[in-house]
C-alpha positions, 0 to 999 in steps of 0.5 A: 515451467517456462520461465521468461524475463519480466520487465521491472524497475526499481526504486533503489538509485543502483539496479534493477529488481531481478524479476522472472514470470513463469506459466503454472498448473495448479500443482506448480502454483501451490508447490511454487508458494509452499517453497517460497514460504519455507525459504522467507518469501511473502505474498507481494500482491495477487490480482487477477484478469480476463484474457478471453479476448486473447482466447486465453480464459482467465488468468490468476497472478501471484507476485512473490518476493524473497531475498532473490527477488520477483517471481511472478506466477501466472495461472490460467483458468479455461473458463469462468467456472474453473477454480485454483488453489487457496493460497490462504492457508499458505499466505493468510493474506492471500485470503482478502485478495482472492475474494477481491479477485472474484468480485472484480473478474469472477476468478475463483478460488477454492477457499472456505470463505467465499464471502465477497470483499469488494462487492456491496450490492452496488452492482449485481452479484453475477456481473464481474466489472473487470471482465472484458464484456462488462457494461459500465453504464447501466443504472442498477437498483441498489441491492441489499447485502447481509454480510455474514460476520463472525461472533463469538458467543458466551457468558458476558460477550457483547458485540460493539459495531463502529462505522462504517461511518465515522467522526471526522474526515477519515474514510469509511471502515466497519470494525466489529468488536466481540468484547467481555466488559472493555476486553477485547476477543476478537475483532473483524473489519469490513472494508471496501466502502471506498471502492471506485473502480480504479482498476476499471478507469485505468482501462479506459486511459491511455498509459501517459494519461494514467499517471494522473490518476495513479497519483491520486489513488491515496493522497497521502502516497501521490509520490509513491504511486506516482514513482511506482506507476512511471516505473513501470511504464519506463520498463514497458517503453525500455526509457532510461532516466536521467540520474537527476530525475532520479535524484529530484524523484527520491528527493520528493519521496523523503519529503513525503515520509517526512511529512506522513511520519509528522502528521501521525506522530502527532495524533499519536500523541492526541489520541494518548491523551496529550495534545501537545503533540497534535499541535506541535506536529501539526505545525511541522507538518504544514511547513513541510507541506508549504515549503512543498507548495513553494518548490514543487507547485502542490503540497502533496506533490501530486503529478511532480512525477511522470513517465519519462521523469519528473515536471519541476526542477529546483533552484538554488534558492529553493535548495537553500530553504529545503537545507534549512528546513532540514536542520531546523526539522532534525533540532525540533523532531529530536526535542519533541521525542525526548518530550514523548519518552519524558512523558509517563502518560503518553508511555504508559499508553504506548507500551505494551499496547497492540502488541505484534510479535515477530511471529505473527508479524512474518505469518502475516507477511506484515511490511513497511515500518510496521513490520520493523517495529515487529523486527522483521527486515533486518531491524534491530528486534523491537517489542511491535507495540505503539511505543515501538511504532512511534520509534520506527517512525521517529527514526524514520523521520530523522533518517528522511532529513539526513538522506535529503541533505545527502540528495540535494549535495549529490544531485546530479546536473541534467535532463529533468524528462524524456519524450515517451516512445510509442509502447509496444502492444501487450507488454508487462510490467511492474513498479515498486517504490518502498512509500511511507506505509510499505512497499506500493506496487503497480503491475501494468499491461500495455494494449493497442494504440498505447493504452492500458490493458490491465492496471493493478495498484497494490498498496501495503495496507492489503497486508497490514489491515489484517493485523490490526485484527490481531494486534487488538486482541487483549486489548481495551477497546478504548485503546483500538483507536490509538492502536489503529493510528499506530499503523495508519493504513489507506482505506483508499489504497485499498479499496480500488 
């Protein structure tokens, strides 16, 4: 195999991600995966894209990522009637992403469930949006979708369909339980009502203009989006930032943990029947978000950050409140966890409830603070119920205040932005910044003339849907929606 260097910048304030790209067959590929899963590797993300325009077919691309780091496998299918191996029954994550791959650009995989994942009959079937030929502007009838579900049968089997709409605000899921009384069997979701051809629009910008865009793909990650995003287009432009806009970046990206892990701790604490906790959170949240709005000019910090570094500086004074805030958080997130652990209630509908081994969770390649709860990532073992969730997070939330008093004693005098250069054409690159949920990714392809010609978000949600599938099982249904919160992951994120 040809290997050559692939440009990646990485989140972390040391060094870079040692990334490598290599051309495979069809041999190469499964033999590539098969070794990287023996040896601990996971799935990162796998997407794909028309190159016939370069006179080069199709091609597949599949990130991995082991303790060494990024290797990114690129698979050319001559034509659209072509196909490459399953890569599920090696990586079952894989499975999602390959259906959404042929939705999207017509790439086939030789898989045993050929169902579409983005596909909702909102185009034709036999039109593939991210092809290079595919005509955006015609108004199509709305079609008709019979989405083959899978049932399990038996004495006493019921099946209870909820969504895709729901109440509230949240986006839209469809979730099928197959139950016997409240006892959960089997669970199976149908995502994607959300789709809004993200990776189409990020075609049609320019790479500076693409950051806008990128912050706004899940609003509760602008910051991650928008880091991972920069990332890579800095490593396409070969830019070095500045250290205190590195600084201010991860200034802001503790600040959205915070506030993330806030707001979920306390409809955690809803939804086990102990509002208390809503209205207490809820109100640590929104100072977090305020004070945001105060120093960065928006409470979820959209567009703070952008290629070449970051728009706003900070004043002393606005370091003085962030301290402050800092150490009135620590004081408050500490009385209400021993509040949580006091309560006989909350605990007795915590515990033991969605519960992720370390087993499944490695199978699944399942990350973030998820995948801590379950012990994976060199945490200290945990059971992977709610209560160990609820743990990580309130851990998490107490490390993101220490590491921004850290951050605003270190930070570093400087240039906040650098002018971008003109980029070169048809360079890649990735971003990766570990967000809240997980680790968020962006492989970004410059064109001619400074403009994208190939833009895949991945969020940590792709791998950490399909375990909530399996956390359930066993489970009571009225317990699906405390252990679904448990997780929270983007619809948004995911359906690009």
């Amino acid at each position: 195999m040809n290997v050559s260097p692939l440009g990646v910048s990485s989140a972390t304030l040391a060094c870079p991600v040692p990334a490598q790209r290599c051309p495979v067959n069809s041999g190469q590929l499964l033999t590539a995966c098969r070794l990287a899963w023996e040896q601990g590797g996971q799935l990162a993300a796998l997407w794909a894209s028309d190159e016939r325009d370069r006179e080069r077919g199709f091609c597949v691309h599949v990130l991995l990522r082991d303790r060494d780091g990024l290797t990114l496998l690129d698979h050319t299918l001559p034509d659209g009637g072509a196909r490459y191996p399953d890569l599920s029954t090696i990586f079952p994550v894989a499975n999602r992403m390959q259906r959404a791959a042929f939705d999207l650009v017509g790439t086939e995989s030789d898989t045993d469930d050929p169902r579409p994942w983005i596909w909702q009959a909102a185009w034709p079937i036999d039109q593939f949006p991210l092809r290079r030929d595919f005509a955006a502007s015609p108004k199509w009838e709305p079609g008709e979708e019979d989405y083959p579900f899978v049932r399990v049968s038996g004495d006493g089997v019921h099946e209870i369909a909820v969504g895709p709409v729901h109440a509230g605000t949240i986006e839209p899921g469809h979730f099928r339980f197959q139950v016997v009384g409240e006892k959960v069997l089997r669970l199976e979701e149908r995502l994607s009502f959300a789709h809004k051809g993200i990776e189409k629009r990020f075609e049609t910008l320019s790479i500076a203009d693409g950051s806008r865009l990128a912050a706004r793909i899940s609003g509760d990650s602008a910051v991650a989006y928008g880091w991972a995003y920069a990332q890579a287009v800095e490593a396409i432009a070969g830019l070095e930032l500045s250290q205190r806009a590195t600084w201010l970046r991860a200034l802001c990206l503790e600040r959205e943990r915070v506030a993330n892990h806030l707001g979920d701790l306390g409809y955690l604490g809803n939804d086990g029947g102990f509002a208390f906790g809503l209205s207490q959170f809820s109100r640590l949240k929104e100072d977090v978000l305020r004070l945001n709005r105060r120093v960065f000019g928006h409470r979820l910090l959209m567009d703070v950050i952008v290629p070449g570094g970051v728009t706003h500086d900070i004043a002393p004074e606005s370091t003085a409140e962030m301290r402050t805030q800092c150490a009135s958080l620590d004081r408050e997130i500490r009385l209400l966890r021993d509040i949580y652990d006091d309560h006989a209630g909350l605990q007795d509908r915590f515990r033991n409830c969605g519960r992720v081994t370390n087993e499944l969770a490695t199978k699944l390649g399942l990350c973030g603070f998820a995948a801590r709860a379950s012990g994976v990532a060199d945490d200290l073992n945990r059971d992977g119920d709610v209560a160990a969730r609820v743990a990580v997070r309130f851990d998490e939330a107490l490390e993101s205040l220490r590491l921004i008093d850290v951050i605003l004693d270190a930070l570093p005098q400087g240039d906040i932005i650098a002018a971008l250069p003109r980029f070169r054409e048809f360079k890649p690159a990735l971003g990766c910044v570990e967000g809240w949920r997980g680790p968020v990714w962006f492989a970004l392809e410059s064109g001619p003339t400074d403009a994208i010609r190939r833009c895949h978000p991945h969020d940590p949600s792709w791998q950490n849907w399909p375990v909530i599938e399996h956390a359930v099982i066993g489970n009571i249904v009225p317990d699906f929606p405390l252990i679904n919160k448990s997780f929270n992951l983007s619809y948004s994120g995911h359906d690009l």
